[in-house]
N, CA, C and O atoms as a GROMACS GRO file, in nm:
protein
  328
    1UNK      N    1  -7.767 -13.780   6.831
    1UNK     CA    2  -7.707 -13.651   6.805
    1UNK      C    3  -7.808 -13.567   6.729
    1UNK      O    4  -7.883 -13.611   6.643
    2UNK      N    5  -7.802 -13.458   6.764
    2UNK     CA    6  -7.905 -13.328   6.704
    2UNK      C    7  -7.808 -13.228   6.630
    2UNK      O    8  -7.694 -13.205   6.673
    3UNK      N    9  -7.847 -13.186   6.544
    3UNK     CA   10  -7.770 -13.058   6.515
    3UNK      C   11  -7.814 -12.982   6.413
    3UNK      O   12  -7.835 -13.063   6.323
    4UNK      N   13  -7.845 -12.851   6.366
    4UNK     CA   14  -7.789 -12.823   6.251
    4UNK      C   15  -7.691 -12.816   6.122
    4UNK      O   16  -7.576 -12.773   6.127
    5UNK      N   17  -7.747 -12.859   6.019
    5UNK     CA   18  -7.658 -12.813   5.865
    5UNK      C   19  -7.714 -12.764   5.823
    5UNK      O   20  -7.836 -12.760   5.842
    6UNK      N   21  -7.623 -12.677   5.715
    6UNK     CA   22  -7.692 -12.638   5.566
    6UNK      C   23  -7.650 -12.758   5.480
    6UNK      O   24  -7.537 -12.805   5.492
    7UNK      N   25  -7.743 -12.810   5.387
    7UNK     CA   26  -7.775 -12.869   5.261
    7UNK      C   27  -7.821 -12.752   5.143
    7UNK      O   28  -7.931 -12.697   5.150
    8UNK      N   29  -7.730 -12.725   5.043
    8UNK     CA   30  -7.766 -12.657   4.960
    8UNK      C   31  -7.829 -12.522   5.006
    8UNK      O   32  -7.946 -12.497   4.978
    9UNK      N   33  -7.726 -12.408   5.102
    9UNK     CA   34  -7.792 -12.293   5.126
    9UNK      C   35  -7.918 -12.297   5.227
    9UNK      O   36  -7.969 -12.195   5.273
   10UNK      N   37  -7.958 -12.414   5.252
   10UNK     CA   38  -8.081 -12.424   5.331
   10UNK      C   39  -8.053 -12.474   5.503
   10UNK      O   40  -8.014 -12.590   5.514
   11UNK      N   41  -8.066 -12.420   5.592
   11UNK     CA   42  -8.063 -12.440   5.738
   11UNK      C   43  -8.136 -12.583   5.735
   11UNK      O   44  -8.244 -12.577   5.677
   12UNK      N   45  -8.107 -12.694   5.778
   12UNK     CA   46  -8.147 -12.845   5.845
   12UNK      C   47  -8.123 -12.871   5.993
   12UNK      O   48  -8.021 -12.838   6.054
   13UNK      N   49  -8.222 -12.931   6.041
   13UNK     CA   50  -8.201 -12.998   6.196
   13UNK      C   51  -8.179 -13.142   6.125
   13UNK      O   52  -8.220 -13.181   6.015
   14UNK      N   53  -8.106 -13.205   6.218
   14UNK     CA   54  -8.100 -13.336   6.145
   14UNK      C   55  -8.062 -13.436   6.312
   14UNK      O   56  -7.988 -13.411   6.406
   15UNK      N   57  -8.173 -13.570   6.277
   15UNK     CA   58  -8.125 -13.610   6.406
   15UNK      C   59  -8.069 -13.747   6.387
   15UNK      O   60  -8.124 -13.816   6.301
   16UNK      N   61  -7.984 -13.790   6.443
   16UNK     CA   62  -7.899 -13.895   6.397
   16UNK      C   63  -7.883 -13.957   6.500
   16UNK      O   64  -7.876 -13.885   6.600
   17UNK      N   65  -7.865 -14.161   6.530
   17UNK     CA   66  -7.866 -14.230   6.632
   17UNK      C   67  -7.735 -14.277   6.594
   17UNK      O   68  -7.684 -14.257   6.484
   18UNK      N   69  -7.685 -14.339   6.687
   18UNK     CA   70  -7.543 -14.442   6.726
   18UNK      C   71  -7.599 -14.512   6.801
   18UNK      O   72  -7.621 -14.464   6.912
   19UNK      N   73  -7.642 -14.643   6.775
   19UNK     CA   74  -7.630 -14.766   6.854
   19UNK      C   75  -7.523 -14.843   6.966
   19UNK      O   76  -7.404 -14.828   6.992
   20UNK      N   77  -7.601 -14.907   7.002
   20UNK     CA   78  -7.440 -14.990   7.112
   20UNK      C   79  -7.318 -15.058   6.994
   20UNK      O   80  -7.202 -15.084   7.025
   21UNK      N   81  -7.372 -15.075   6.871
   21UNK     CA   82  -7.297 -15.125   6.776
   21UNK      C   83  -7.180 -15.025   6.688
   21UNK      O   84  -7.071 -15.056   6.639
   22UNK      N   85  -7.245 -14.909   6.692
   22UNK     CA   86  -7.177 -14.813   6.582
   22UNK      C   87  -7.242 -14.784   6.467
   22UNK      O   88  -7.188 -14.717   6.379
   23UNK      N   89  -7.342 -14.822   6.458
   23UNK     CA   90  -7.410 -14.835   6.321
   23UNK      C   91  -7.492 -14.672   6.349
   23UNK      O   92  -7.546 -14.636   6.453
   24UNK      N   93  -7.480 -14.610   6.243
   24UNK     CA   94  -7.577 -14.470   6.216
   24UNK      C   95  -7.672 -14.516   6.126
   24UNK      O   96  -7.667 -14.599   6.035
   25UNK      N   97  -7.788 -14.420   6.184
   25UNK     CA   98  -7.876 -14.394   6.125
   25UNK      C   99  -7.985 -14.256   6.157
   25UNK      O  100  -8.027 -14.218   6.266
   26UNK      N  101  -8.013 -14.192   6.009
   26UNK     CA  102  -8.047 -14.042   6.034
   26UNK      C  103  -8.216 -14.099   6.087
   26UNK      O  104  -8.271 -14.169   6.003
   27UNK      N  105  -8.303 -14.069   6.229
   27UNK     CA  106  -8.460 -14.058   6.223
   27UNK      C  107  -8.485 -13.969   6.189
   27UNK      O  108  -8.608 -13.973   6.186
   28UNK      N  109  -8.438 -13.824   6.137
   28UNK     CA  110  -8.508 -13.703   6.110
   28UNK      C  111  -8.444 -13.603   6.055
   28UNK      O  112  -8.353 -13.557   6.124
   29UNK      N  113  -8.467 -13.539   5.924
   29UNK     CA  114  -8.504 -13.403   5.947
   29UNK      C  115  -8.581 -13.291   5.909
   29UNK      O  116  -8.678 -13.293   5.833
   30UNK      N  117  -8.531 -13.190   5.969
   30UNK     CA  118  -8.625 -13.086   5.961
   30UNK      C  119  -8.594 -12.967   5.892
   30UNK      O  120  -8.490 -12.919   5.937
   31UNK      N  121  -8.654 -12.888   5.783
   31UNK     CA  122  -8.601 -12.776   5.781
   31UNK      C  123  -8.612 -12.633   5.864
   31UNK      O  124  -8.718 -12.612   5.922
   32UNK      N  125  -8.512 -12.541   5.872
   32UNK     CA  126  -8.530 -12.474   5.993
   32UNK      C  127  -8.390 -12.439   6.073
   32UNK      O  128  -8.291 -12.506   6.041
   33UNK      N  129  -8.381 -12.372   6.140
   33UNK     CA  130  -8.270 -12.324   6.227
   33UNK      C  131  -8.247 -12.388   6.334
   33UNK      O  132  -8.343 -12.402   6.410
   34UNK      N  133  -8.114 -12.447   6.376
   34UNK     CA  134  -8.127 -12.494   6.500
   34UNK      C  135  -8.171 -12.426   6.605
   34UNK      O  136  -8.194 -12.497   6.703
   35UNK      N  137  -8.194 -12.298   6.620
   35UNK     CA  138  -8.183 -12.169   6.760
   35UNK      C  139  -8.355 -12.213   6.729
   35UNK      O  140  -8.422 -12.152   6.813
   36UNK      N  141  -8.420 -12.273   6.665
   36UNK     CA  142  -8.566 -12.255   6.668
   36UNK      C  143  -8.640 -12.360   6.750
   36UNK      O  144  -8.603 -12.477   6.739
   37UNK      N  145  -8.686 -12.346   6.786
   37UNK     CA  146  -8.732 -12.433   6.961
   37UNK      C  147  -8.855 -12.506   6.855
   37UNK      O  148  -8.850 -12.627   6.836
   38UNK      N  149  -8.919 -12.457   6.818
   38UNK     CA  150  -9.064 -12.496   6.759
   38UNK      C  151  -9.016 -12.588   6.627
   38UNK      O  152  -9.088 -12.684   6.599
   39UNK      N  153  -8.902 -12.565   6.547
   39UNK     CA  154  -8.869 -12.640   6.436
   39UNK      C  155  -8.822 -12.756   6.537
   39UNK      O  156  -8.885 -12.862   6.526
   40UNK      N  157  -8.722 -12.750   6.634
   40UNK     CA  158  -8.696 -12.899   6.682
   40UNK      C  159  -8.778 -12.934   6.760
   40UNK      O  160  -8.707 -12.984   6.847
   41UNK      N  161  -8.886 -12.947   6.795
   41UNK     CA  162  -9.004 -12.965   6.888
   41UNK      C  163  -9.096 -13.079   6.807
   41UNK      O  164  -9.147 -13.184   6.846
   42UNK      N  165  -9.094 -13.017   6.687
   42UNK     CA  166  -9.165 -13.074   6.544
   42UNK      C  167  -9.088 -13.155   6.480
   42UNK      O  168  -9.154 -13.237   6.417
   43UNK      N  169  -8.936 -13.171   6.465
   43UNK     CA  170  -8.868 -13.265   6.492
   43UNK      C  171  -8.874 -13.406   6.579
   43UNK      O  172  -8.908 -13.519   6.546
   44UNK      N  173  -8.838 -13.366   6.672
   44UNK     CA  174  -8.835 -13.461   6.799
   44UNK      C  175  -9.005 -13.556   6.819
   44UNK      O  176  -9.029 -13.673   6.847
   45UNK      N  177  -9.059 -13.484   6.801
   45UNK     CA  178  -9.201 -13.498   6.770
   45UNK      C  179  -9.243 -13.622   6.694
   45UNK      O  180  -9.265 -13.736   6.737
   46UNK      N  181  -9.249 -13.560   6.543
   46UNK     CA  182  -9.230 -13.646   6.436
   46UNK      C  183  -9.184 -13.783   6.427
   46UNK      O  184  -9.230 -13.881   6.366
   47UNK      N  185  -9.054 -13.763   6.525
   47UNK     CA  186  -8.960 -13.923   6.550
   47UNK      C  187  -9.041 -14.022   6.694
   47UNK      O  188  -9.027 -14.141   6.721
   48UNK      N  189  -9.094 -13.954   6.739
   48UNK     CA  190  -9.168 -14.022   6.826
   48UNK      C  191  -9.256 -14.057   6.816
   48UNK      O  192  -9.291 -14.154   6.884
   49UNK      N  193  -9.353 -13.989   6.711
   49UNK     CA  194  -9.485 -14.032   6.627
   49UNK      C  195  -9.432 -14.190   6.503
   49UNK      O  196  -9.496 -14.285   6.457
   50UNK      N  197  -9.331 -14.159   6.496
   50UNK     CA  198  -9.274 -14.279   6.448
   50UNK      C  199  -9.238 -14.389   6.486
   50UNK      O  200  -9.204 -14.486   6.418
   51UNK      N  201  -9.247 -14.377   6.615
   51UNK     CA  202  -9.206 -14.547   6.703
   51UNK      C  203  -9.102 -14.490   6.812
   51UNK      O  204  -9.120 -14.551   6.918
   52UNK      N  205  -9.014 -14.408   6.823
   52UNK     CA  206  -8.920 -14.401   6.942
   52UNK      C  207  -8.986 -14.340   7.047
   52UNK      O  208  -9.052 -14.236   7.049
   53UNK      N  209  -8.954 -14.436   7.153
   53UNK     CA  210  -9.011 -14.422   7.285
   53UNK      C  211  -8.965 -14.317   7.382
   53UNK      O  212  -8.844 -14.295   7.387
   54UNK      N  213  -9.040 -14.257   7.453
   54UNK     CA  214  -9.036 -14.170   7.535
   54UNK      C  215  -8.966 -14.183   7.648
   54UNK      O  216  -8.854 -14.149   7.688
   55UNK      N  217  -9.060 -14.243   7.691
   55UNK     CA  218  -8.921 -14.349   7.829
   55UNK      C  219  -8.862 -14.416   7.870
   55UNK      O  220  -8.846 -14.440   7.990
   56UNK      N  221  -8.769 -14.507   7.705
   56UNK     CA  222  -8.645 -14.538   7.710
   56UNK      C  223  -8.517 -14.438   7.763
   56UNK      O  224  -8.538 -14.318   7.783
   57UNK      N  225  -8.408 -14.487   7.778
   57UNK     CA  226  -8.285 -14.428   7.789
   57UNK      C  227  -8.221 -14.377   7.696
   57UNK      O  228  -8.200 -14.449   7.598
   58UNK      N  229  -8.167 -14.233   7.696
   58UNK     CA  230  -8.127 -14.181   7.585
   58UNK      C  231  -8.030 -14.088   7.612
   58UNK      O  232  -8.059 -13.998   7.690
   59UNK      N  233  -7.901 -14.092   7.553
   59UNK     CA  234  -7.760 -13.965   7.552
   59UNK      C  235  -7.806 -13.883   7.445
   59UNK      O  236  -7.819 -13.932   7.332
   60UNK      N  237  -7.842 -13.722   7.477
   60UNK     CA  238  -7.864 -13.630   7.362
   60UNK      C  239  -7.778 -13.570   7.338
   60UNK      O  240  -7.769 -13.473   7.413
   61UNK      N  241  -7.665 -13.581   7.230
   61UNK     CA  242  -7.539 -13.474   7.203
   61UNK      C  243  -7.598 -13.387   7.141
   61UNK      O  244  -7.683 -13.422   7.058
   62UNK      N  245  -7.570 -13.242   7.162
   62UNK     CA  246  -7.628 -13.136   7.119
   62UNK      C  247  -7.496 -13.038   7.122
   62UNK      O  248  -7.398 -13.040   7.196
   63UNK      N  249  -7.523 -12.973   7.036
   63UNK     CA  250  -7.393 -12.834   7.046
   63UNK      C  251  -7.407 -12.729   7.137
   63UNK      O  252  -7.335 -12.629   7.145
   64UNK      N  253  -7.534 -12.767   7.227
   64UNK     CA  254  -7.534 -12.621   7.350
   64UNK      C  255  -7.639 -12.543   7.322
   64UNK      O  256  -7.657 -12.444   7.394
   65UNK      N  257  -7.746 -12.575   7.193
   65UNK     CA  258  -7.810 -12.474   7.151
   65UNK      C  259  -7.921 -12.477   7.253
   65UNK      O  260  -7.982 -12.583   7.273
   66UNK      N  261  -7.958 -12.345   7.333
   66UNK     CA  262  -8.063 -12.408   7.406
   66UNK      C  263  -8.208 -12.417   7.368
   66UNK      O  264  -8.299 -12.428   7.450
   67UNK      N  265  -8.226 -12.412   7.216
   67UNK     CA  266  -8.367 -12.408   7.150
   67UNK      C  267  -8.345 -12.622   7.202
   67UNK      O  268  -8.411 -12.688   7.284
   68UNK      N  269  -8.264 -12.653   7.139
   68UNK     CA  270  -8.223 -12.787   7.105
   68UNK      C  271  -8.257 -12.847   7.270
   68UNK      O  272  -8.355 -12.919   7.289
   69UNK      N  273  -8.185 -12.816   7.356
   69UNK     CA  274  -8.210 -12.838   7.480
   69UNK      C  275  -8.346 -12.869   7.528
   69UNK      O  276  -8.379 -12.984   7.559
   70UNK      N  277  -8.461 -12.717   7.538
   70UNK     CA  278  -8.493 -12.691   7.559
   70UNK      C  279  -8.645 -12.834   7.508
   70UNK      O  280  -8.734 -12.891   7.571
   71UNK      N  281  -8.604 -12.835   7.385
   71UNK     CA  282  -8.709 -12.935   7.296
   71UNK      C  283  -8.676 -13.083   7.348
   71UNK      O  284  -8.772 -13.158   7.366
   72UNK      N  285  -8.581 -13.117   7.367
   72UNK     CA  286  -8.522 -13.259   7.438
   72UNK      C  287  -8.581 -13.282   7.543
   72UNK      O  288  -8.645 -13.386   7.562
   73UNK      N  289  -8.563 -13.156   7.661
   73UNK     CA  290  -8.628 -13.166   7.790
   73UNK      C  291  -8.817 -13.180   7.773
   73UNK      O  292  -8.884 -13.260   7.837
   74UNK      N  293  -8.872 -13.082   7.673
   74UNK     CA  294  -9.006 -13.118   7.704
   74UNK      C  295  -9.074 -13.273   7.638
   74UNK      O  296  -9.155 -13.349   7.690
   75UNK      N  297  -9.009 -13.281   7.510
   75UNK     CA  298  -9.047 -13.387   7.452
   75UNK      C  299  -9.009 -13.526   7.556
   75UNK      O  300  -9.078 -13.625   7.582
   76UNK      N  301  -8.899 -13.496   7.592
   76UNK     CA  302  -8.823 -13.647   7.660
   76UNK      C  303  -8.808 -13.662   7.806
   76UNK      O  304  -8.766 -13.766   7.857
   77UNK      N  305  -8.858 -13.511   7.902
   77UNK     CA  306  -8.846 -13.512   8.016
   77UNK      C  307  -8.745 -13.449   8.065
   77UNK      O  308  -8.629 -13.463   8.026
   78UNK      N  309  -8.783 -13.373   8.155
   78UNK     CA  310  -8.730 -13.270   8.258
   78UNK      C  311  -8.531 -13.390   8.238
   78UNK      O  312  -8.424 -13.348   8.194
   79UNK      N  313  -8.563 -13.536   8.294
   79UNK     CA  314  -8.434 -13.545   8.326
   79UNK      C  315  -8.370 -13.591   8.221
   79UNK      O  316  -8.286 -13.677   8.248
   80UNK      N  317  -8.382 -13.561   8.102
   80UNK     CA  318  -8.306 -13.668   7.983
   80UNK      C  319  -8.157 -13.636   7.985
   80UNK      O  320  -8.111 -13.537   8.042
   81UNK      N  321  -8.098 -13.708   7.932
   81UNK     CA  322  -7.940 -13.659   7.985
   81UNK      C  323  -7.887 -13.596   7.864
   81UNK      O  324  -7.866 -13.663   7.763
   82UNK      N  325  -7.866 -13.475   7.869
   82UNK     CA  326  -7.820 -13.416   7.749
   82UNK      C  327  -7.673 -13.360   7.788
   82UNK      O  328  -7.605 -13.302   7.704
   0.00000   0.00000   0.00000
């Protein structure tokens, strides 16, 4: 899951996994607006420079934003399933 919050007045991307188990855990975030293509780009980025793989299988819940979209598809591929 991707999304924006505010934390203390401040805009956050924040990216968060669900396992086959249920278990959460946050890989990222970013400060920045969700509508900002380049803040989640640098996001998504970041977490992949960290070990998550590119062309594993992946469900992206997103709220529709198409900055958010838009960063999923280049980082993860034209077909990622969002």
């Amino acid at each position: 899951m991707i999304d924006g919050i505010g934390i203390a007045d401040i805009d956050n991307i924040v990216a968060l996994v669900l396992d086959v188990w249920g278990k959460k855990q946050v890989l990222g975030v970013r400060q920045g607006a969700a509508e900002n293509t380049q803040v989640c780009l640098e996001l998504l980025e970041d977490i992949v420079d960290c070990g998550l793989k590119v062309d594993d299988d992946y469900l992206f819940v997103i709220d529709g934003s198409k900055a958010l979209a838009k960063a999923v598809k280049k980082v993860f591929g034209a077909n990622s399933a969002v």
